[in-house]
Structure formats: structure tokens, C-alpha cells
C-alpha angles and dihedrals in degrees: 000000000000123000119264108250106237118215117233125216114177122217094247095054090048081046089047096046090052103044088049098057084045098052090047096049094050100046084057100044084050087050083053097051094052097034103132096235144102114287096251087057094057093043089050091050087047098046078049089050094047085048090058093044099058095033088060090048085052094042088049093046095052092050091049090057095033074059098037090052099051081044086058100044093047100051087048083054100045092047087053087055099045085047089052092048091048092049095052136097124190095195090053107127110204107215 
């Protein structure tokens, strides 16, 4: 069979990822404090901003196993192939 092919994800690239979502949703949530509006206005743009915010985590959860699963399906493929051409033996006369 073939080996798998890992992906890599260095540890600067995870730390990136995260402080960049922090930094972002902080520099909103600070845009929301000193907006210059009515409370209610600012709690109706921050219950919109939390709604982003987990629909992108779900959004991102449904890709990564869409992705997983054809990763899945493919190994499993590819192992059936690699078991046919293994098994096979082009100098085989059937009598």
C-alpha cells in the first residue's frame, strides 16, 4: 500500500491563526464598546457579532469533515487498487 501523506501545520501558522481571530475580535468588540449608540444598538450588533462568530466555527467544522470523509474514501480506494495490482500477474495463463 502507499503511505498515507500527512499534512503539516507548523506551530506558527496554528499561533498565527489564533491571535488573528483574537485581535480581530477584539478590535470589533472595542468598536462596539465606544460606538457612539443607544445600548440596545450596541447589544443587537454584539448578539450579530457572536452569530458570525459561531456560524464561522460551524461552517469551518462541516468543511474539515466534508474533507476528512473524501480523505477517507479515497485511501480506502486507493488501498482496493494497490490490492488488485499486487494481486495481479501479467504472465498468469488462464487454461
Amino acid at each position: 500500500m502507499t503511505k498515507p501523506i500527512q499534512p503539516t501545520q507548523t506551530t506558527a501558522f496554528y499561533v498565527q491563526a489564533v491571535l488573528s481571530f483574537a485581535v480581530s475580535l477584539a478590535s470589533v468588540v472595542v468598536a462596539l464598546v465606544y460606538l457612539p449608540v443607544e445600548g440596545w444598538i450596541r447589544a443587537f450588533l454584539g448578539l450579530g457579532l457572536l452569530y458570525v462568530v459561531t456560524s464561522t466555527v460551524t461552517l469551518c467544522k462541516v468543511v474539515r469533515d466534508r474533507q476528512e470523509l473524501s480523505e477517507v474514501s479515497n485511501r480506502v480506494d486507493q488501498a482496493r487498487l494497490d490490492k488488485l495490482l499486487a494481486e495481479h500477474d501479467p504472465f498468469k495463463v488462464d487454461a
